[in-house]
C-alpha positions in Angstrom: -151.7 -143.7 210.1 -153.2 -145.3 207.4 -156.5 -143.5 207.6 -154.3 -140.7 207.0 -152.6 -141.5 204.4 -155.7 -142.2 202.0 -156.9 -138.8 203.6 -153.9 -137.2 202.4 -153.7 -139.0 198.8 -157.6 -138.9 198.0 -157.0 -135.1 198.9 -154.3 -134.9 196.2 -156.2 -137.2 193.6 -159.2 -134.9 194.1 -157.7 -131.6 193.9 -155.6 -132.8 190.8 -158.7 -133.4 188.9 -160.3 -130.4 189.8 -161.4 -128.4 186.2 -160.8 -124.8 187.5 -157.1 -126.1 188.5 -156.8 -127.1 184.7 -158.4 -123.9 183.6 -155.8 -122.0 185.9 -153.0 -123.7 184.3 -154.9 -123.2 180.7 -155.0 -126.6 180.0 -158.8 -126.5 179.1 -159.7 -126.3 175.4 -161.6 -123.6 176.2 -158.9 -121.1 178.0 -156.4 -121.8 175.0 -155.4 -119.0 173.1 -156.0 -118.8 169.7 -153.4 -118.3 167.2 -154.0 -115.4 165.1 -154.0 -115.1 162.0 -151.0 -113.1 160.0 -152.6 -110.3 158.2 -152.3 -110.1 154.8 -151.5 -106.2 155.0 -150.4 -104.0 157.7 -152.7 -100.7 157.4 -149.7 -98.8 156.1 -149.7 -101.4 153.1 -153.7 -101.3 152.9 -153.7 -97.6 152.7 -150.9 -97.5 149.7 -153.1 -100.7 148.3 -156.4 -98.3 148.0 -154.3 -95.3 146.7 -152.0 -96.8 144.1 -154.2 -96.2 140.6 -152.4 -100.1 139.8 -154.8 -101.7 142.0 -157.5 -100.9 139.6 -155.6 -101.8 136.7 -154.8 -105.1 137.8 -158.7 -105.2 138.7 -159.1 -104.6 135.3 -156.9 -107.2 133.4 -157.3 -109.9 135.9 -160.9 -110.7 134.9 -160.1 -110.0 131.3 -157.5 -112.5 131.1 -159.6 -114.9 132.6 -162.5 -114.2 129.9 -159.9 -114.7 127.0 -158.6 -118.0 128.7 -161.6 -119.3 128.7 -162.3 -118.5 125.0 -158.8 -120.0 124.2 -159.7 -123.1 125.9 -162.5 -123.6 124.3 -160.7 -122.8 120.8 -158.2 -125.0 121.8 -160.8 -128.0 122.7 -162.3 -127.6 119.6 -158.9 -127.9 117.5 -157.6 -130.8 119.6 -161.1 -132.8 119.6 -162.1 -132.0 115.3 -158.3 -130.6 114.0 -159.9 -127.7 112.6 -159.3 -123.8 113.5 -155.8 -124.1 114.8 -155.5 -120.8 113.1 -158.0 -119.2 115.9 -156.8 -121.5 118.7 -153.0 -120.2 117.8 -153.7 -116.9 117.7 -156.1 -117.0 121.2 -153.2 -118.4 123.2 -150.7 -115.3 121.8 -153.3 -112.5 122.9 -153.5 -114.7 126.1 -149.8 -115.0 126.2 -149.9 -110.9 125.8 -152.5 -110.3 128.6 -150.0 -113.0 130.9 -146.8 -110.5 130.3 -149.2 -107.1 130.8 -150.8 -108.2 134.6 -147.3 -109.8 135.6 -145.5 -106.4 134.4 -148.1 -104.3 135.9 -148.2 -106.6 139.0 -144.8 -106.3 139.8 -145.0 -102.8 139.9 -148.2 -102.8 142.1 -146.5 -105.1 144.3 -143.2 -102.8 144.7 -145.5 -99.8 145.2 -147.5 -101.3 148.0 -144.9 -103.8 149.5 -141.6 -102.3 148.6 -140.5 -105.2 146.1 -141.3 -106.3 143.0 -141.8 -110.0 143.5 -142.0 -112.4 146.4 -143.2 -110.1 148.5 -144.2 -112.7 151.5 -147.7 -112.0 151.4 -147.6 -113.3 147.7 -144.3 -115.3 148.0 -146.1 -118.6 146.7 -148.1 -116.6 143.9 -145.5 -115.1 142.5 -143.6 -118.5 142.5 -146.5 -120.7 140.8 -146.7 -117.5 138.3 -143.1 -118.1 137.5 -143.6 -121.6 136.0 -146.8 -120.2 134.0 -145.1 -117.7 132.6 -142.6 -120.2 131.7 -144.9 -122.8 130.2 -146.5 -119.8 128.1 -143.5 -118.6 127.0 -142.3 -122.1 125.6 -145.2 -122.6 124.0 -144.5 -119.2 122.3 -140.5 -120.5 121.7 -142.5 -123.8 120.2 -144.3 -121.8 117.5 -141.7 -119.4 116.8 -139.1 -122.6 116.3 -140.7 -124.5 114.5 -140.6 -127.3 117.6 -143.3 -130.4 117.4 -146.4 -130.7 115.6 -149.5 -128.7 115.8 -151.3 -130.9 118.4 -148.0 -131.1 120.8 -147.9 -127.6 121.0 -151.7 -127.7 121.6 -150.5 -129.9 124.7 -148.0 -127.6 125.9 -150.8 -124.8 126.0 -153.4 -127.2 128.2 -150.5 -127.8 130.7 -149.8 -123.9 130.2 -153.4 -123.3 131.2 -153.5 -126.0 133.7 -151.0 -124.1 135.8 -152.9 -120.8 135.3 -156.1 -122.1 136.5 -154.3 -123.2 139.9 -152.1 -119.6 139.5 -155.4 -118.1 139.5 -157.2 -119.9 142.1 -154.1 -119.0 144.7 -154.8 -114.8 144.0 -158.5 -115.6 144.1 -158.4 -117.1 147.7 -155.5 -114.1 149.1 -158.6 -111.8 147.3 -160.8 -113.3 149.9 -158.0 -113.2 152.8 -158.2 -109.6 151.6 -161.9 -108.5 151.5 -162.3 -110.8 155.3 -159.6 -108.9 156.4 -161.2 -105.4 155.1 -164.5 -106.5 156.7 -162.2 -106.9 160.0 -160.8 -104.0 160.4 -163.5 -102.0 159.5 -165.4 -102.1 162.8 -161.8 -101.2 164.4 -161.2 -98.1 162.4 -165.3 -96.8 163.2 -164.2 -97.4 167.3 -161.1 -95.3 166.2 -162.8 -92.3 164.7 -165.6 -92.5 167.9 -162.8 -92.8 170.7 -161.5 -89.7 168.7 -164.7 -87.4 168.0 
C-alpha cells in the first residue's frame, strides 16, 4: 500500500510541476496577456485632430512660445545675475505672458473641437491641470507689476518659478506629442490592411 501511495503522490508532485500545465492555466510569463495601452485618440477624434485648421495653429504658437521663453530666460538671467536690463527682461515675460493666454485660448477650442470639451479632456486631464497653475503664476507676476507688489528682483523670482512650471507644462504635451506620433505610426499599417481587405 505504501508503494502505492508514493506512486500516487510522485504522480501528483510530477504532474503539478509540469510547464505546459502552467501554460494552460496562463501562469507562465510568457502566455500572460499584455495590458494595452489606452489610446490617446479614438480614430473618430484623430480624423477631427487632422481636419480642425487649430491643430496647425497650435503647431505654430507652441514652438514660438518656447523660442521667446528661452529669450526671456536668458533676459531674465542676465538682470538677476548683473541688475541691469530689467526693462527688456519685463517686457519679454509680458509678450510671453501674451503668447501663454493666445495657445491656452486657442487650445481650448482645439480641444472642444476634437474632444467635445474645452478643458480636461481625459486624454489631457493632467495637462490642462499643470497649465492651470502656470497660467496662474504668469498671471501674478503680471498682478505684481501692475500693483506695484515687491521689488524688482522678487518679481524676477516669481517669473523663474513661473517658467519653472512651464518647462514641466511643456515637457507633459511634448511626451502626449510622442504618445501621439507612436500611436500614428501604429495605426498606419492597420488602416493600409483596411484599404487592401477592401480593394
Amino acid at each position: 500500500m505504501s508503494n502505492h501511495l508514493y506512486t500516487w503522490c510522485d504522480a501528483q508532485f510530477t504532474s503539478a510541476t509540469d510547464p505546459s500545465l502552467w501554460n494552460q492555466l496562463c501562469f507562465a510569463p510568457e502566455s500572460a496577456p499584455r495590458a494595452k495601452r489606452q489610446a490617446l485618440y479614438t480614430p473618430e477624434e484623430k480624423r477631427r485632430r487632422d481636419a480642425t485648421p487649430w491643430t496647425l495653429v497650435q503647431g505654430i504658437l507652441a514652438p514660438l512660445q518656447f523660442l521667446v521663453f528661452l529669450i526671456s530666460l536668458g533676459l531674465v538671467a542676465r538682470y538677476l545675475a548683473t541688475g541691469e536690463g530689467l526693462w527688456l527682461a519685463t517686457a519679454s515675460v509680458v509678450l510671453k505672458t501674451a503668447l501663454l493666454y493666445t495657445i491656452m485660448i486657442t487650445g481650448s477650442i482645439w480641444e472642444r473641437v476634437v474632444f467635445g470639451r474645452y478643458l480636461f479632456a481625459p486624454a489631457f486631464f493632467w495637462e490642462d491641470v499643470f497649465s492651470m497653475l502656470v497660467i496662474a503664476l504668469h498671471t501674478a507676476y503680471l498682478a505684481a507689476i501692475i500693483g506695484h507688489i515687491g521689488g524688482a528682483q522678487q518679481q524676477m523670482l516669481l517669473v523663474l518659478a513661473a517658467y519653472a512650471a512651464y518647462a514641466i507644462n511643456a515637457a507633459q504635451f511634448l511626451l502626449k506629442l510622442r504618445a501621439a506620433r507612436l500611436q500614428d505610426e501604429a495605426m498606419a499599417p492597420a488602416a493600409v490592411t483596411s484599404v487592401e481587405r477592401a480593394s
